[in-house]
N, C-alpha and C positions, 0 to 999 in steps of 0.2 A: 482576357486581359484585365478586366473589373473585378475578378476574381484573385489575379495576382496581387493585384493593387492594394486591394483589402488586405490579403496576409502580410503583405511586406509593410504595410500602417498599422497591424496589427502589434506584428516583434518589432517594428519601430517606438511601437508606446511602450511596449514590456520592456523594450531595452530601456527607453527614457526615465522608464520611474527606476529603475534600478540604479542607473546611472545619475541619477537626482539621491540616492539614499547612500552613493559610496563612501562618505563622511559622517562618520555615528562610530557610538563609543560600543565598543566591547557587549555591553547589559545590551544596548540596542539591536546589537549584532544577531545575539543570540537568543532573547527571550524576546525583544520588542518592548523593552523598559517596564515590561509586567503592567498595562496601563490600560487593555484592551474590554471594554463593556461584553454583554453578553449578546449583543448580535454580533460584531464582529468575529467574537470568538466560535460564536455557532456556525455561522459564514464558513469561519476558514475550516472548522471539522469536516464539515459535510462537504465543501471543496477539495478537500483533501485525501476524503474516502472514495470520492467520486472522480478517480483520474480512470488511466487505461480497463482497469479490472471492471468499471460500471461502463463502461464506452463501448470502446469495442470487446471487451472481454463478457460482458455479462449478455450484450446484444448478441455474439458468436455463441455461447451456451444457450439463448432462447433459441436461434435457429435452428441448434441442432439438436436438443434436447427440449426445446420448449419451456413450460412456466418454471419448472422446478430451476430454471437458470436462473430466477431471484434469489437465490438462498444464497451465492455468493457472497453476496454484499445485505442481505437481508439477514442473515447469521451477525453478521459485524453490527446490525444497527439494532439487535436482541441485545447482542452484548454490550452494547450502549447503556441499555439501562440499567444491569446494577454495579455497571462500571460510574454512572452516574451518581446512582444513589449512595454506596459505599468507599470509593474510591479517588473519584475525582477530587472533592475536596482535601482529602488529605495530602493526595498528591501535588497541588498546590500549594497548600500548607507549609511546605518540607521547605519551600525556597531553592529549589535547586535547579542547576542548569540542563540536566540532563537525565537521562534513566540510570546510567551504571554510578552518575551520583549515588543516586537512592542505593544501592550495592552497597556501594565505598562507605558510606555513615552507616551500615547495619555490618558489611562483615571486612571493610578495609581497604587497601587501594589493588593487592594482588587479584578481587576479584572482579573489582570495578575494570581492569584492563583488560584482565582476562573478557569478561561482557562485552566490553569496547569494543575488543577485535572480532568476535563472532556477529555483533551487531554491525558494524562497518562491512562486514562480508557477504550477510544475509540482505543486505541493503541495496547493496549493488544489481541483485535480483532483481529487488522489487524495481529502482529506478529504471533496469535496463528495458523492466515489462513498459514502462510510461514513454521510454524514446521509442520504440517498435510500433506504439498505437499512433505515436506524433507522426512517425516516420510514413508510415502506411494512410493515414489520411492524408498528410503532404499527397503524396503518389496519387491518391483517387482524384485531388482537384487539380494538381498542374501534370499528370505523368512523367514523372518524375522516377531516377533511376531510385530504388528503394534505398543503398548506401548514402547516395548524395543527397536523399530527404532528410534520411535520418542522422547526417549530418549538420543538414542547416536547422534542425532543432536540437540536437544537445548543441550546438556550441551558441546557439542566444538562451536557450535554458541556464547554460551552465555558467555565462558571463551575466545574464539577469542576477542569477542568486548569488555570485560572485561578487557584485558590486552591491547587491541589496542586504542580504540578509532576513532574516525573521522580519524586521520594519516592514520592507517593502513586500515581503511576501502577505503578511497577514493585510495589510493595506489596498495589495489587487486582488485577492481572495473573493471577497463579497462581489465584486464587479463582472469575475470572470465567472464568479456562479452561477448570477444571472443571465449572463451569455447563453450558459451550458442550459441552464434549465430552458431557455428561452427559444434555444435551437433544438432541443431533444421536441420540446411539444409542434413547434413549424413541421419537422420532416416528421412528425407522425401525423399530426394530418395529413400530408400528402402522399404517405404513405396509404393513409385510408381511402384517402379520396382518390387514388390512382384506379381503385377496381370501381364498378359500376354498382355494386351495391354489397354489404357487408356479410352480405349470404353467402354470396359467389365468391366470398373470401375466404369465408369460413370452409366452404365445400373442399379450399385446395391446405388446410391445414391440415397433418396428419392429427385424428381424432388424439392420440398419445400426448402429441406436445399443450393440451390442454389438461392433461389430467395434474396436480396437484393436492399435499404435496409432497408426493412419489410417484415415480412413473417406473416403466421398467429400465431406463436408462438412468434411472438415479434413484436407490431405494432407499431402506429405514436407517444403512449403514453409513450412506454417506448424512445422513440429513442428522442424526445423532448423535453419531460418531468421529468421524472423519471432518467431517465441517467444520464442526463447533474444534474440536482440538486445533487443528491447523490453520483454520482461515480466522475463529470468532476467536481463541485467544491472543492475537496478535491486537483486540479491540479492549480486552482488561488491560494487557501490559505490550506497550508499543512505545517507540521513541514517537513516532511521529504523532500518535495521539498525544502523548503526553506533552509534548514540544507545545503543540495548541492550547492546553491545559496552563503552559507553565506562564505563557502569556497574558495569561485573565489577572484583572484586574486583584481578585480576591478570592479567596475558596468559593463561595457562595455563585459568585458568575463560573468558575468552572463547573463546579456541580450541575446548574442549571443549563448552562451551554451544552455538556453532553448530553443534557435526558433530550433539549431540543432538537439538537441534529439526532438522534433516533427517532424520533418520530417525522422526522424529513426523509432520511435514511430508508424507512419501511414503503414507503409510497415510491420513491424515485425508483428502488428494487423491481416492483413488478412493472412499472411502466418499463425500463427499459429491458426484461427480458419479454414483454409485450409487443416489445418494437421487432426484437428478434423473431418470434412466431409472426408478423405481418409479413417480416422480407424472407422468411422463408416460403409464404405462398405466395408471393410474386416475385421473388428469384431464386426458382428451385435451383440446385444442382452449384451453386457455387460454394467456395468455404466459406468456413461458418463464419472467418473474423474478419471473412470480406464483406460480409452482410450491411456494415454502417457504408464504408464505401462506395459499395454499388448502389445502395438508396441514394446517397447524397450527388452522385456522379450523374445516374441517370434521370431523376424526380424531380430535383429542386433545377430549377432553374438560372443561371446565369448573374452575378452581384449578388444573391440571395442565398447561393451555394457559399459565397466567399465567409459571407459573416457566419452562416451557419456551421463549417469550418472551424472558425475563430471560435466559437462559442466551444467546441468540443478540446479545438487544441488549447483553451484558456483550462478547461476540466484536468487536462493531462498538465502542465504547464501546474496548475496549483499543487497537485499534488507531487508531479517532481520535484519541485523548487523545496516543499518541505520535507519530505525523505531527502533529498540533497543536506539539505543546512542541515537537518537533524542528526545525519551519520558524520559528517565531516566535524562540526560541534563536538561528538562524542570522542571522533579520530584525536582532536587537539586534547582537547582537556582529559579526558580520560584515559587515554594510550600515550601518547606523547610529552604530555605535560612533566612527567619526570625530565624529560633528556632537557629540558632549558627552563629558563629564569620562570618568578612569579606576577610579570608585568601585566597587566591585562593588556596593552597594548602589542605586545608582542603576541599574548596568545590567540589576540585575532589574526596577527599576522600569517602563524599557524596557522588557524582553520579557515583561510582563505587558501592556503597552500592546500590542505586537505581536503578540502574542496574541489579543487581541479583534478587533485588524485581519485580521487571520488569518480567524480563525474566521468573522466578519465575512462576509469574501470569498468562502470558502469553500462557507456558508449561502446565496446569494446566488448563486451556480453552481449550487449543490445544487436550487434554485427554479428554471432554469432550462434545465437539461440534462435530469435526471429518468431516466436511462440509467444503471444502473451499470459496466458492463462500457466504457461509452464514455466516462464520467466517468476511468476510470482510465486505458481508452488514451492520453487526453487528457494525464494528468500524466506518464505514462511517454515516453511522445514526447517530452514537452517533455527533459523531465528528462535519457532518454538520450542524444538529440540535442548537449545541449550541456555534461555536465558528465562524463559517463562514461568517456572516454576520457585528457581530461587528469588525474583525479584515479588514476585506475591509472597512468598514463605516471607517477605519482610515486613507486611504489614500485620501479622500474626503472630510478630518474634518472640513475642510474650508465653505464648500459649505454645508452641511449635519446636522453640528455644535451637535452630538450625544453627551450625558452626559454619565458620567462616570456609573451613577443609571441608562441610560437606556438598555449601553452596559454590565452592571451587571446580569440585573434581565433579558436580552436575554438570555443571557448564562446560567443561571440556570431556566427559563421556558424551555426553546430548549433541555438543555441536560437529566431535567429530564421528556420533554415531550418523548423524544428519548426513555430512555431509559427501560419506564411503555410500548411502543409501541412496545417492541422486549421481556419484559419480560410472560412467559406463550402465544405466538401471542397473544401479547395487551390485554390479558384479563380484567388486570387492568384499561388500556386507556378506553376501550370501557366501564366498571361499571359507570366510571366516566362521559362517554358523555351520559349515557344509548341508549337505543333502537333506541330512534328516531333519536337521534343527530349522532351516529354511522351509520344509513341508511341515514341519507341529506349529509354525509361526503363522505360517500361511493360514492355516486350518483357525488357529484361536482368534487371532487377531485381522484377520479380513484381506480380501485383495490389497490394499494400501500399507499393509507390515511393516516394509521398508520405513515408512513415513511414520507410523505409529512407534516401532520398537524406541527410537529414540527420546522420545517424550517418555517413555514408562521405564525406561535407563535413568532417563535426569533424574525422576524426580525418588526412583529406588537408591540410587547413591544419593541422594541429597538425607533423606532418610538416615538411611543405613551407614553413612559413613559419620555422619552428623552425633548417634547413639553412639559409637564406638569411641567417638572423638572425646563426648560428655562423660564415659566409664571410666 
């Protein structure tokens, strides 16, 4: 009952500050009036990367695979830094409200919509992976039917950001960070201190989930290859990184705010695929993304489980909220914005609509995938495949001199090579390449092909279509 209590004072505050921020202008809406110092902005980066994929998604990879389950999120906080150093500030610089801006001022509005719509797609992914983790904690503290959990978290997620906006998100960001960090370190202690001494802990780790950093469940392929493409580029060019960016104050706090959150980033990574190899030797045999759950259900004890809860669903909570505003932003102004007037007041109105749509879609994935780690592959694929190379090929336009038709037809070979390569496992990809072309793919390019071909599509027609266009 002390445990219900806490959650429902918990989404009674998230709901309040939201519904404290419903009245704000359009700039507020969507950037947070560009006003934000550089802790806050560090705050919300590292809250922001640290939703379901560092919770239960990187704790379910330490269990079953052990340390190399850091790389998840420890690839994303490498790519911090010369996203820091070379990128962030300019990206602030630009003054824009969103990523497929940066598109639309380098190759025009056909390609910023085209982005729009693949980024709005690949989104839904990522958010549906953040209700599934909310959902599934819900269920370890009150048992709860897993639909009906993940329920009563998109719909105060999705009426929070609803009535908040960027304001309110970057504003409960720092608070909910420290929840998280603050509950991650309580149930690892008790994690440790459950066994009788850390020998006898050690004794029940499989010696592998220690090795580092490759084991034979995750070698030289995923950790240079497959990682960095899929997972770490989505940390040089991402709406939702950038969202956090667009909010600093000045170039100078973005620049800094991202080299900081990497180096917060690299530590919180092996702690919590650390916590994963503990609950793998004290609760063998269950799945791997039940592993936060059955810690927190069975270990922590009673009012102490509720906040420590909280502190996790505030992790997931930050980061849905800004994947949320960040795609729905992109839906109005960039996809939509042709079909009605140029009122800012109206295009909020819009991306409050597209928001629910969002969220909507999102919820409705989330009901149907039930995978977090495969929920996100899902948005990353999409995402990398078709917007990641043309939106860097922008800050190099000088030197690169990419056409508007080639960073076009990337984006739509890339997103829909992406997205035939995740529907049915590729059954469609592979019709298309048939037999043989599907086994030279296999062979060159790695177990992961499906995932990889598209990214090495986008950025050959980006190229190739780009010289043809220039002759």
């Amino acid at each position: 009952m002390i445990d219900l209590i806490i959650i429902v004072g918990y989404f009674s505050v998230v709901l309040f500050v939201g519904w404290r921020s419903r009245r704000q202008s359009a700039e507020s809406y969507w950037v947070a009036e560009r006003r934000y110092h550089t802790s806050r902005v560090t705050a919300s980066l590292v809250a922001t990367i640290f939703g379901a994929s560092s919770t239960m998604g990187i704790i379910g990879l330490g269990y079953s695979r052990g340390l190399t389950g850091a790389w998840w999120s420890l690839i994303g906080g490498i790519a911090l830094i010369p996203f820091g150093l070379f990128l962030a500030s300019r990206v602030r610089a630009l003054n824009v409200y969103t990523l497929p801006d940066i598109l639309k001022d380098a190759y025009g509005q056909r390609v910023a919509l085209t982005a729009g719509l693949v980024i709005a797609l690949a989104w839904c992914g990522v958010i549906a992976a953040q209700l599934i983790a909310g959902g599934q904690l819900l269920c370890s503290l009150l048992s709860l039917d897993f639909r009906f959990a993940l329920g009563i978290v998109a719909i105060v997620f999705i009426v929070y950001t609803f009535w908040g906006g960027q304001l309110s998100v970057i504003r409960t960001d720092f608070w909910q960070l420290i929840l998280f960090v603050g509950g991650l370190f309580v149930s690892l202690a008790f994690l440790i201190s459950s066994q009788d001494s850390l020998t006898a802990l050690w004794k029940q780790v499989p010696s592998e989930h220690l090795c580092f950093p490759v084991s034979t469940a995750f070698g030289w392929y995923e950790t240079l290859v497959f990682y960095p493409l899929i997972v770490g580029l989505p940390y040089l060019v991402g709406p939702d990184i950038y969202s956090r960016v667009l909010c600093a104050r000045n170039d100078q706090v973005a620049r800094r705010s991202a080299l900081l959150a990497a180096l917060a980033v690299i530590p919180l990574s092996f702690l919590l695929a650390f916590f994963g190899v503990l609950a793998r030797a004290q609760f063998p045999g269950i799945p791997a993304e039940a592993a936060l759950p059955e810690t927190l259900s069975v270990l922590i004890p009673v009012g102490l489980k509720g906040l420590i809860v909280a502190g996790f669903l505030g992790a997931i909570m930050s980061s849905a909220d800004t994947c949320l505003i960040s795609a729905s932003t992109i839906l109005s102004l960039n996809v939509l914005r042709p079909l009605y007037g140029d009122s800012k007041e109206h295009h909020l109105r819009v991306t409050r609509r597209a928001l629910l749509a969002v969220g909507g879609a999102a919820w409705l994935i989330a009901s149907l995938q039930q995978g977090i780690i495969s929920s996100l592959l899902l948005g990353y694929t999409v995402f990398v495949g078709g917007v990641v190379f043309p939106t860097l090929a922008t800050f190099f336009q000088e030197s690169l001199k990419i056409t508007s038709t080639g960073a076009l037809w990337a984006i739509v070979v890339g997103g829909t090579g992406a997205i035939l390569g995740k529907i049915h496992g590729g059954t469609l990809l592979k019709a298309v390449l048939t037999s043989g072309g599907d086994a030279f793919l296999r062979h060159v390019l790695g177990p992961q092909y499906l995932s990889m071909l598209p990214i090495i599509l986008s950025l050959m027609v980006m190229v190739g279509v780009s010289r043809i266009a220039r002759s």
